[in-house]
N, C-alpha and C positions, 0 to 999 in steps of 0.2 A: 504494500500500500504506500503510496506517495504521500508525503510529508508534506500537511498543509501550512503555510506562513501564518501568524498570528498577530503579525502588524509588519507592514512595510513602510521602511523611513525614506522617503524619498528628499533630500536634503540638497539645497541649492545655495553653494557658498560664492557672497561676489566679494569685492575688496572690503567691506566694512561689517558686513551681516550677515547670517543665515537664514535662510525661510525654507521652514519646512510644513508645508500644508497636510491635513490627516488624508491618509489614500484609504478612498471607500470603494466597494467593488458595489458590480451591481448584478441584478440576477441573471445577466446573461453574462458575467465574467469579466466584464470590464472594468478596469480600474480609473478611479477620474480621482483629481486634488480637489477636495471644499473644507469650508472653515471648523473648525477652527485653525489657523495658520498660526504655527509658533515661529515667533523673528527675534534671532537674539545674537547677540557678541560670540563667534566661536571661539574668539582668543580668551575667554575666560571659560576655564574646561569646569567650573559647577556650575555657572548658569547653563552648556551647552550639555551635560547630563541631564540637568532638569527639564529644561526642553525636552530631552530624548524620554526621559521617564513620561513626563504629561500626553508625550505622542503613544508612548508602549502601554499606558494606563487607559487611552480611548481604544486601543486595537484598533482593527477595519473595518469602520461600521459600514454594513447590507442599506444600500437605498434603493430607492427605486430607479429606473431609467429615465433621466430628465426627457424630456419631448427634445423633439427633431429641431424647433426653430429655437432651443438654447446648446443645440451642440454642435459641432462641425467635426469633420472627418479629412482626417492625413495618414499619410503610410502607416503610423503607428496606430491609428484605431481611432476612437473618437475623444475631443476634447471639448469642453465647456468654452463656448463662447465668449463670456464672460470670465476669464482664468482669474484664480485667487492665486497663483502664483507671478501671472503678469501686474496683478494691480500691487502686491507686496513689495515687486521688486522693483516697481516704479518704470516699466518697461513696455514700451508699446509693441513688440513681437517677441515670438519664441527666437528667428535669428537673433532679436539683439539680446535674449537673456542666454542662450548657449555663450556669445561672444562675450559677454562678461563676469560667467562664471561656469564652476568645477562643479561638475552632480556626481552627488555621492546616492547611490541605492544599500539600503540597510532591510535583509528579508528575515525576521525575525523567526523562528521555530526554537519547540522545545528542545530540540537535539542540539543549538548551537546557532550563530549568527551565518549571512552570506552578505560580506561586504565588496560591492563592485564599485568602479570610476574610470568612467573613459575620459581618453585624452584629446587633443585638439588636432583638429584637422587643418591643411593649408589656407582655408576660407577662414579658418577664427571660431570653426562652431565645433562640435562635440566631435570626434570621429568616432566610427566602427570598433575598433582597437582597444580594449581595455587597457587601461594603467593599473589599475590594480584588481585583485579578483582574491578572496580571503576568504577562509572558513576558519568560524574563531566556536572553541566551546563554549557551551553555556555556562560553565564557572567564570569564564573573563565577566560576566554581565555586563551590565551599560558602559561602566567606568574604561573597561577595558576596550571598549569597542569605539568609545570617544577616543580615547589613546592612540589607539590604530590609524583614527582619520584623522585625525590633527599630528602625528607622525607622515602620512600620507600626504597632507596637503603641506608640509615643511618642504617636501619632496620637490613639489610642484612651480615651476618660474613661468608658466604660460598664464596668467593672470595678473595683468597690471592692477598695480596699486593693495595686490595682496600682503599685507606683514604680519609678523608674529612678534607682539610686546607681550610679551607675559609678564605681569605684574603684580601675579598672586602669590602669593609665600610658600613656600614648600613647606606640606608637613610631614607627617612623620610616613605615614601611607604613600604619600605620593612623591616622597624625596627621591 
């Protein structure tokens, strides 16, 4: 039997913020972004746990299939019209929000995490090509798996205007 996911993070970091909107499925298997949208400082790794917790706390909630004239359809399948991840990121296309930022996918199951991130194509938008592709167990939990992307995106020089000021005190756990 195949392992069903129990929430998926679908995370979109640009130079100053992250926005990660809840991914709800619908009864025909499609996945669409709607609110609530958690947007917060990735460079402070307990605010961006808590975000990840408050996403893993709602799961993937079951809606129904919006109607035909609130959604539009692209290679990838269908997306809301209205995007709550283009109004967060202050972005009037999906090109311009690929071109200014790094998508992280986090597919949460009881057996362990599945963290992907592609990287950038010659146009400036996402390529085909993963950058990264991780299976992490489920003892790493949240903490461990923020660790991992914000290791990952240390990584990462294809994003103008991305830095890392860590400003928070090392404690004892996390020295």
């Amino acid at each position: 039997m195949k392992a069903k996911a129990y929430c998926n993070l679908g995370i979109f970091f640009l130079a100053d913020r992250a926005i990660m909107p809840t991914d709800a499925r619908t009864p025909s298997r499609w996945h669409l972004s709607i609110e609530p949208v958690e947007v917060f400082d990735y460079r402070n790794r307990t605010e961006f746990i808590a975000a990840c917790e408050r996403a893993i706390a709602r799961g993937m909630p079951e809606i129904s299939m919006p109607s035909d004239d609130q959604m539009s359809w692209d290679e990838h399948g269908p997306t809301m019209k209205e995007s709550v991840t283009l109004k967060y990121a202050k972005l009037a296309t999906w090109d311009d929000l690929e071109r200014s930022s790094i998508y992280v996918s986090v597919e949460c199951y009881d057996r362990g995490f599945l963290i992907e991130s592609w990287g950038r194509a010659k146009d400036g938008k996402w390529s085909d090509e993963e950058s990264l592709e991780l299976r992490l167990d489920p003892a790493v939990g949240v903490e461990g798996v923020v660790d991992t992307i914000l290791e990952h995106l240390k990584s990462r020089k294809d994003l103008p205007g991305m830095t890392f000021d860590f400003r928070q005190p090392k404690t004892a756990k996390g020295a």
